[in-house]
Structure formats: structure tokens, C-alpha cells
DRENKEGU-11312 format. One record per residue: y, x, z of N, C-alpha, C in turn; residue in three letters. Coordinates in steps of 0.001 Angstrom, whole numbers. Last residue first. Layout:
residues N
      nY      nX      nZ     caY     caX     caZ      cY      cX      cZ code
       Y       X       Z       Y       X       Z       Y       X       Z  ALA
...
This chain:
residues 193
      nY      nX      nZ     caY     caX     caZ      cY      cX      cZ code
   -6952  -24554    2347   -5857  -24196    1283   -6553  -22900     623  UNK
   -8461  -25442    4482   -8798  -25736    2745   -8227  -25420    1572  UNK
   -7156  -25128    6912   -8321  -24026    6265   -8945  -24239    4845  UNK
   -3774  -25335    5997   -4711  -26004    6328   -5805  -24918    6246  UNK
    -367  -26033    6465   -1217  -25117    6070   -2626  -25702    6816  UNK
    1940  -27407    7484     965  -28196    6138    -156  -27219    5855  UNK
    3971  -25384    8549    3451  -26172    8976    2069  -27288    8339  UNK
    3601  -22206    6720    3910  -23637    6803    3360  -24572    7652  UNK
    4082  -18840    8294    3318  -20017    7983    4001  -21633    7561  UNK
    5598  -16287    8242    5909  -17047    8388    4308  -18126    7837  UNK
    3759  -13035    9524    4020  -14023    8101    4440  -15206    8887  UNK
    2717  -11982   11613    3922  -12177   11522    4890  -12722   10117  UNK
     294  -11177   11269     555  -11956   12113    2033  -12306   12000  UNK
   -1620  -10831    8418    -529  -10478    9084     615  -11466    9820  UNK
   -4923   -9289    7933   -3491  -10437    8272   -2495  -10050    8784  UNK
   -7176   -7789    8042   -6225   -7502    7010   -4921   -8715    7060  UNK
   -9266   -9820    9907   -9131   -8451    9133   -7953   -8749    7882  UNK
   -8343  -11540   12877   -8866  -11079   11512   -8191  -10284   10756  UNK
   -6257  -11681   15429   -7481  -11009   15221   -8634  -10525   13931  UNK
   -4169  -13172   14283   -3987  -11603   14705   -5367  -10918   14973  UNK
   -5103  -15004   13534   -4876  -14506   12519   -4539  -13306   13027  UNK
   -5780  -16745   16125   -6893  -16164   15538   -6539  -15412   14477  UNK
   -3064  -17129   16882   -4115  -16197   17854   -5260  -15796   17017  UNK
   -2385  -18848   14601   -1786  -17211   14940   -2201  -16447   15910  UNK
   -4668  -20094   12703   -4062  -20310   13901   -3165  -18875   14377  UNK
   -5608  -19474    9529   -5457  -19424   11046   -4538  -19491   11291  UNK
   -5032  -19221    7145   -5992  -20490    7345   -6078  -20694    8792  UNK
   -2985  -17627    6156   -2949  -18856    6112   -3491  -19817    6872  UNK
   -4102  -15366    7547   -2871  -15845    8116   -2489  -16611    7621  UNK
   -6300  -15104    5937   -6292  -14974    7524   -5057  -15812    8054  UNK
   -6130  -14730    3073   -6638  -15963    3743   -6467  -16199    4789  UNK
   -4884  -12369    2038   -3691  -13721    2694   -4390  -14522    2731  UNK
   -7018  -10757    1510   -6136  -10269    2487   -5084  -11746    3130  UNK
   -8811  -12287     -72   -9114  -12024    1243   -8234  -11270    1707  UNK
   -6645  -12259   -2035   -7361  -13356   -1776   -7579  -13092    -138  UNK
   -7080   -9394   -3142   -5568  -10146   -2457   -5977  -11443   -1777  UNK
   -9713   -8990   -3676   -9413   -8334   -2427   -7409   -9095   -2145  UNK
   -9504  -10966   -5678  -10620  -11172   -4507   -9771  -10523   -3735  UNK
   -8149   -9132   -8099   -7903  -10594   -6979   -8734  -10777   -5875  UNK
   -9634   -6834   -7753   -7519   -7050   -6743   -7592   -8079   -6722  UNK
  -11799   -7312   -9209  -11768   -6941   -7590  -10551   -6670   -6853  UNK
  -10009   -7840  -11936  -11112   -9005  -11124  -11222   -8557   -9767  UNK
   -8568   -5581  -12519   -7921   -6379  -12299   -8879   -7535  -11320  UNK
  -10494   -3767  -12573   -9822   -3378  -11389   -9138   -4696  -10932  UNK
  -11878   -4677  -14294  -12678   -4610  -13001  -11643   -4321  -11953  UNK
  -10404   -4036  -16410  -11022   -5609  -15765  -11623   -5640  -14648  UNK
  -10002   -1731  -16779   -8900   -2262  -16167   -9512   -3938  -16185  UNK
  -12447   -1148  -16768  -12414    -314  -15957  -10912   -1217  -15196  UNK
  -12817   -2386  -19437  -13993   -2287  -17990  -13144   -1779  -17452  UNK
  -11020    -391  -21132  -11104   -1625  -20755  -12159   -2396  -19941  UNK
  -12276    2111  -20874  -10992    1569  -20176  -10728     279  -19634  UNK
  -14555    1752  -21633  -15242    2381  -20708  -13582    1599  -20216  UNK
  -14028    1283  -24811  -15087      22  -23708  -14703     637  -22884  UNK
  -12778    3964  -25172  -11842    2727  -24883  -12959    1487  -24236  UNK
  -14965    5397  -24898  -14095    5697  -23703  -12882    4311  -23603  UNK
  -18437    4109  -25797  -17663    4410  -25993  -15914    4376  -25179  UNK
  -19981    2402  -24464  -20185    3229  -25902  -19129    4457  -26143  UNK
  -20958    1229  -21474  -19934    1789  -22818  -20248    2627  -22962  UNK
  -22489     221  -19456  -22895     469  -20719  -22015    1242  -21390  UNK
  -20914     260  -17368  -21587    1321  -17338  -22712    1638  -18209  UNK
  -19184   -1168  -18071  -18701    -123  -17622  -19592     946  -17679  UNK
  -20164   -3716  -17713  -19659   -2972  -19337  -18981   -1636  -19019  UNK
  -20406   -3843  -15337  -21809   -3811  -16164  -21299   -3238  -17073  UNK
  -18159   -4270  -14764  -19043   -3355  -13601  -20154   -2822  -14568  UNK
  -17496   -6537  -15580  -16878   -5309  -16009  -17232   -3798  -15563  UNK
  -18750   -8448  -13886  -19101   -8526  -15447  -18926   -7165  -16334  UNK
  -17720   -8333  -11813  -19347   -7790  -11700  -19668   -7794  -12818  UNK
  -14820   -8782  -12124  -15537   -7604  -11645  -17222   -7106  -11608  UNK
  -15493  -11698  -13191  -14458  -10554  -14042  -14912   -9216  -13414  UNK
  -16512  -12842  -10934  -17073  -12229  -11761  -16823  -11458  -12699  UNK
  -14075  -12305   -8864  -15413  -11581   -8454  -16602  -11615  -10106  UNK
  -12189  -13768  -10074  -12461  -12559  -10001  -13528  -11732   -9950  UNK
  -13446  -16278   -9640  -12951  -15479  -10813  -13135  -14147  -10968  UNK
  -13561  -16340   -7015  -15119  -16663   -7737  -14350  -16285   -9721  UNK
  -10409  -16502   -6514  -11741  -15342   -5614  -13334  -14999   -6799  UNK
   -9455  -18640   -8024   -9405  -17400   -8327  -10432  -16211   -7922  UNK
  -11048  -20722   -6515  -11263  -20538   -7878  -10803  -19193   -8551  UNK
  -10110  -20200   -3844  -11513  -19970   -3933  -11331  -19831   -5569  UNK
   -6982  -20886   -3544   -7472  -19672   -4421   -8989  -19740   -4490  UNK
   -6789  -23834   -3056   -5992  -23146   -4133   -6416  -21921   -4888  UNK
   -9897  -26149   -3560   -8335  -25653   -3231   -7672  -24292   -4079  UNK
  -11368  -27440   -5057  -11817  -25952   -4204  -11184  -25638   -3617  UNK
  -10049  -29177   -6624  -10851  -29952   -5229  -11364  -28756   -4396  UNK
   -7104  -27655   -6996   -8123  -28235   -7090   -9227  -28541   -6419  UNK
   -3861  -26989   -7896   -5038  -27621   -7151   -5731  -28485   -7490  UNK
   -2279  -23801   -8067   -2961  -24366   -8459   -3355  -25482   -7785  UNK
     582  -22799   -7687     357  -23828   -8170    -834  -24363   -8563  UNK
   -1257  -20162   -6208      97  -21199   -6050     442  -22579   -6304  UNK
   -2048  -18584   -8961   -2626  -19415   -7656   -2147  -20551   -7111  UNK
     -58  -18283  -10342     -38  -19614  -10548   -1526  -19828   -9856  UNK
    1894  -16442   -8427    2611  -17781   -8677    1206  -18848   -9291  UNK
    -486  -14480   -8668      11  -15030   -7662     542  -16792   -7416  UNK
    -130  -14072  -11364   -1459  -14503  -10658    -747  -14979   -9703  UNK
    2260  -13008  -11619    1807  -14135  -12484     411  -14753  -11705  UNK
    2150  -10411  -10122    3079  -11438   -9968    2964  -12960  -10416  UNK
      19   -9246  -11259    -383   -9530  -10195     853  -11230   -9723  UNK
     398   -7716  -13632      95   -9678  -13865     420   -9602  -12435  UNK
    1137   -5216  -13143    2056   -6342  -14295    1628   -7692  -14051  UNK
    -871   -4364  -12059    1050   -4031  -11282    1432   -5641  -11731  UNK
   -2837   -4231  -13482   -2757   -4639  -12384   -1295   -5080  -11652  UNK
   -2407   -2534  -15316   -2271   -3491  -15856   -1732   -5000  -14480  UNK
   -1378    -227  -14190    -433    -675  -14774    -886   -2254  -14910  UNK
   -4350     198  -12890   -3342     -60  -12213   -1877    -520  -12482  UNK
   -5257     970  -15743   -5815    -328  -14693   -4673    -625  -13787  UNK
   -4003    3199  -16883   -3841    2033  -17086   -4385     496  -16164  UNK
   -4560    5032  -14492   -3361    4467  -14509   -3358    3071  -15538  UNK
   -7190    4882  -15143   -7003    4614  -13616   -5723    4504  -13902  UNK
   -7305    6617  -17744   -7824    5119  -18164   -7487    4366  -16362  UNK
   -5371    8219  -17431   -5309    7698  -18393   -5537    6261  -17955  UNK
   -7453    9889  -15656   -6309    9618  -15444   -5075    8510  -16397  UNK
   -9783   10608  -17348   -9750    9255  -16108   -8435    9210  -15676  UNK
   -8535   12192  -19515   -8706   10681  -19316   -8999    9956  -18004  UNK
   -8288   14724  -18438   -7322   13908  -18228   -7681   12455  -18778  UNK
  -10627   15887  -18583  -11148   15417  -17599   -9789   14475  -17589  UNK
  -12557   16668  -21225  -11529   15854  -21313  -11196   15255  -19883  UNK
  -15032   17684  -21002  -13900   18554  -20968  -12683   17697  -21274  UNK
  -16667   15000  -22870  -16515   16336  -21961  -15438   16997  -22284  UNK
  -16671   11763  -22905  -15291   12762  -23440  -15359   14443  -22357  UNK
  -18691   10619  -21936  -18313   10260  -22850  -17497   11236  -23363  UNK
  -19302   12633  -19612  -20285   12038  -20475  -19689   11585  -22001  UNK
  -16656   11803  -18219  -17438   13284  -18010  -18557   13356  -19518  UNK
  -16817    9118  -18364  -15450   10033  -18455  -16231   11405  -18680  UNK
  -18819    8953  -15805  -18689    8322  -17357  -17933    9102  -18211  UNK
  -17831    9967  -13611  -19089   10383  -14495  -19752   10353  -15738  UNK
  -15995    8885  -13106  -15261   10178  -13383  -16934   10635  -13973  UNK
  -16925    5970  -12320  -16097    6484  -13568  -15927    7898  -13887  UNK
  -18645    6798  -10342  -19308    6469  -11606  -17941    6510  -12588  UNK
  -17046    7598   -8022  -18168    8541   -8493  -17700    7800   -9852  UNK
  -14583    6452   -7160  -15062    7751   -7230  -15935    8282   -7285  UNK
  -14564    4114   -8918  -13561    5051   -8815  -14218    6098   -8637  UNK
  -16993    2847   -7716  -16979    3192   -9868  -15784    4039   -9447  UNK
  -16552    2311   -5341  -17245    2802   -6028  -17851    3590   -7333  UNK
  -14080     787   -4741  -14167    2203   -4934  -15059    2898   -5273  UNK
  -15432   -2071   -5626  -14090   -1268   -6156  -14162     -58   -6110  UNK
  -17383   -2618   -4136  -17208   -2773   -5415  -16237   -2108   -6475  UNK
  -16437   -2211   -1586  -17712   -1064   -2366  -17855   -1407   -3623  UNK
  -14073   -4126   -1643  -14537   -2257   -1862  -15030   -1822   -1710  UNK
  -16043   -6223   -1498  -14917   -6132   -2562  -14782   -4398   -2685  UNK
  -17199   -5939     812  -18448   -6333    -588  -17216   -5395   -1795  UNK
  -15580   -5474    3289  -16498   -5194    2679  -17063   -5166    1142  UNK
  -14370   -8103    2613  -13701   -7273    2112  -14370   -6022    2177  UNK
  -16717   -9500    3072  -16121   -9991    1794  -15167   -8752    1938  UNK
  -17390   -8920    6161  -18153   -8588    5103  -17546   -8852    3715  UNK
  -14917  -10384    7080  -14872   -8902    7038  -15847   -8492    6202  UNK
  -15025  -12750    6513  -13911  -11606    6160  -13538  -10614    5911  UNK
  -17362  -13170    8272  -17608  -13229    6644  -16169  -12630    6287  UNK
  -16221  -12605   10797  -17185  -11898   10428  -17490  -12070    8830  UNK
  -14455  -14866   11085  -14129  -13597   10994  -14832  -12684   10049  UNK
  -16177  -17170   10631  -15141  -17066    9759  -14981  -15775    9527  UNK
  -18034  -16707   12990  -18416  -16311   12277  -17059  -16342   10656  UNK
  -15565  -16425   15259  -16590  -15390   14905  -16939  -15675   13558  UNK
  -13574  -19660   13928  -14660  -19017   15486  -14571  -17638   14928  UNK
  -10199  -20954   14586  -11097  -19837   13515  -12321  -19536   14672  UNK
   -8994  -24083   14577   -9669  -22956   15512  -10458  -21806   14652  UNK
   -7397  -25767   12775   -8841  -25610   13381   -8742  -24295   13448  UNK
   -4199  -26860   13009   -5228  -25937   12031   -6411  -25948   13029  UNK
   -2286  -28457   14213   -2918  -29049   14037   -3873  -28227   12844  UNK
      20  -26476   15531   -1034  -26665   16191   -2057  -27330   15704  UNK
    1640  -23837   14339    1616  -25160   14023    -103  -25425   15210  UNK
    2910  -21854   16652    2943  -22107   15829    1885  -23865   15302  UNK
    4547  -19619   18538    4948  -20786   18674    4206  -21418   16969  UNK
    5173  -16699   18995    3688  -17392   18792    3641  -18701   18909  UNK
    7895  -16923   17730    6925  -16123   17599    5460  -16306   17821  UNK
    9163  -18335   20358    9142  -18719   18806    8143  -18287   17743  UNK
    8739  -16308   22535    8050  -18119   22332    8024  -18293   21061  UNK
   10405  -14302   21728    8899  -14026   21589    8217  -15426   21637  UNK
   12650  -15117   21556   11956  -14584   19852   10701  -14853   20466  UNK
   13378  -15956   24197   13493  -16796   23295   12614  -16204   21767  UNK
   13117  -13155   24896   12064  -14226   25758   12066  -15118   24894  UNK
   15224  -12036   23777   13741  -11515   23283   13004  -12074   23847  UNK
   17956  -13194   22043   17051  -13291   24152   16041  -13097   23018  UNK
   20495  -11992   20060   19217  -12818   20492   17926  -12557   21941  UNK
   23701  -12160   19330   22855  -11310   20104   21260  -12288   20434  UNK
   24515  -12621   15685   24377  -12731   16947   23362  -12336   17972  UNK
   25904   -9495   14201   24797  -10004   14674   25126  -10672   15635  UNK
   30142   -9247   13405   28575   -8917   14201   26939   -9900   14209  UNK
   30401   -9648    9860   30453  -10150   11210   29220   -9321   12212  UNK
   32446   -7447    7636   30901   -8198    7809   31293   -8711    9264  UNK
   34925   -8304    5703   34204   -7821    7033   33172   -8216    7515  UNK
   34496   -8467    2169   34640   -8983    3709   34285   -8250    4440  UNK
   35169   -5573    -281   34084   -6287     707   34507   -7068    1720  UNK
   37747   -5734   -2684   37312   -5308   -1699   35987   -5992    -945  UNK
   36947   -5253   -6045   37388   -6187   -4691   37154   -5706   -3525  UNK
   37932   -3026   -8299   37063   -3616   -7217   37746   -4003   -6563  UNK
   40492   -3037   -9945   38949   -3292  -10720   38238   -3943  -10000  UNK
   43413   -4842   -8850   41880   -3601   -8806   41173   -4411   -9585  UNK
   46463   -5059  -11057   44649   -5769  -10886   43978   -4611  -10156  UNK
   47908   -3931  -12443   48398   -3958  -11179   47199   -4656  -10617  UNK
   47299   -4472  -15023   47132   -2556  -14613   47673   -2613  -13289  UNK
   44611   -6926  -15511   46254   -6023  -16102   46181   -4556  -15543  UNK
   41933   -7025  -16999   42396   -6787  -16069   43762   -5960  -16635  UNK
   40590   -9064  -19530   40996   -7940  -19283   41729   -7838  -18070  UNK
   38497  -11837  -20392   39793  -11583  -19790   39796  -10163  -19242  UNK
């Protein structure tokens, strides 16, 4: 159907309404107001959080900034625009699933719960690609390592970033590494998730 010639094209916008005004005594209860039946995070939870994201980037940045640009160097002298090449493709590849990973973390379950199976994925996709990385023969092995490793040590390291503020309590998720206290939580959230 065509618009006559006495028709606007555009509609006009409603009037938006004001914000209602909100008591910042009322946000802030609500705010740390959260599910009560999660177990208590101690120290040592923390402390392995922090060593695991530890482990994950020395795993990760490691081959970035030395051993790939050394490889690269070796395999293709004077070619220094490949590591640029082969670090954008990782990160393309990375961009592209991450969304897909995510969702079918998500849906996963199993007696490990939801992500440990991804984490222990990853982590070997990365220690596997770690190795073929620093065998290759050649600059496409060297890429592909390079975008498996990136892809295997982003899961882990996404993993250990949204364990905190799932598995804790919101006093203890403001204190562990890389959470974020101000994620909505489900009430059903558990430390097994």
C-alpha cells in the first residue's frame, strides 16, 4: 500500500513521559537485597579465582607477546604484517562464536553443571593449541593455533569472569575477582551452576 500525497511519510513520536522519581534509600535496600539461600563464598573460593584467572593469562598473553611475534619472525622473515593477520583473525574468530558459546553454555546440563564442561574445554583447546603453536610448520598451522588458543583461553577466561556473581552471594561477589556486583541474579542460582 502506497501512501497518498495528504499521508506523512513519518509519524510523529508520542510524548515521552517523565521518569518516575525514585528514593535512593529505597534503590539502595533493593540493591543489596539478594537471594539468601546461596552458600557463603569463604577465601579459599576467592583465592582459586584468582589463581585461575591468573593461569588463563599467562596462558594467553604469553604467546601474544613474545612467542607468536617470534614464530611469525622465523616462519615468514620480514613479513612482520602477518601477526597482524593471524591476531585479527583469532579475535574475528573469537567475536563470531562467542555469542553461540554462550547461549549453548546456557543450555547446557550436566551432572558438572553448566559451564565447568566448557572451562575443562577450553582449557584444553588452549594447552593443545599452545603446543601446535609452537611446533608449526608452517604460518597457516601457526594461525590456526593461534585462533584455537585464543578461542579455548576466552572460554575459561569468560567462565571465570561470570562465575563470581553467579555463584555468590552479593557481599561475596563484590569482593571476587572480575564480578560484577550489579548483575541482576536469579533467585535459583546456585554454586553448582
Amino acid at each position: 500500500m502506497t501512501p497518498s500525497n495528504d499521508e506523512p511519510l513519518i509519524t510523529p513520536l508520542p510524548a515521552s513521559t517523565p521518569a518516575p522519581a525514585v528514593n535512593a534509600v529505597e534503590l539502595d535496600q533493593t540493591a543489596t537485597a539478594g537471594p539468601t539461600d546461596l552458600p557463603k563464598v569463604g577465601a579459599r573460593y576467592i583465592w582459586f579465582m584468582v589463581l585461575a584467572q591468573f593461569g588463563v593469562f599467562m596462558a594467553f598473553i604469553t604467546p601474544l607477546a613474545i612467542s607468536l611475534s617470534i614464530r611469525v619472525a622465523e616462519l615468514a622473515p620480514g613479513h612482520d604484517e602477518v601477526l597482524g593477520y593471524i591476531t585479527g583473525a583469532g579475535a574475528l574468530f573469537v567475536m563470531l562464536t562467542a555469542p553461540f558459546m554462550g547461549v549453548w553454555s546456557d543450555r547446557t546440563r550436566t551432572r558438572f553443571g553448566r559451564r565447568r564442561p566448557f572451562m575443562v574445554g577450553g582449557m584444553v583447546v588452549g594447552v593443545v593449541s599452545l603446543v601446535v603453536m609452537a611446533l608449526a610448520p608452517s604460518l597457516f598451522v601457526l594461525g590456526l593455533g593461534w585462533v584455537l588458543a585464543q578461542w579455548g583461553w576466552g572460554r575459561c577466561s569468560a567462565i571465570c569472569r561470570s562465575r563470581p556473581p553467579i555463584a555468590c552471594p552479593s557481599p561475596s561477589a563484590a569482593r571476587s575477582p572480575g564480578s560484577r556486583a550489579s548483575r541482576p541474579r536469579s533467585p535459583r542460582c546456585s554454586a553448582s551452576s
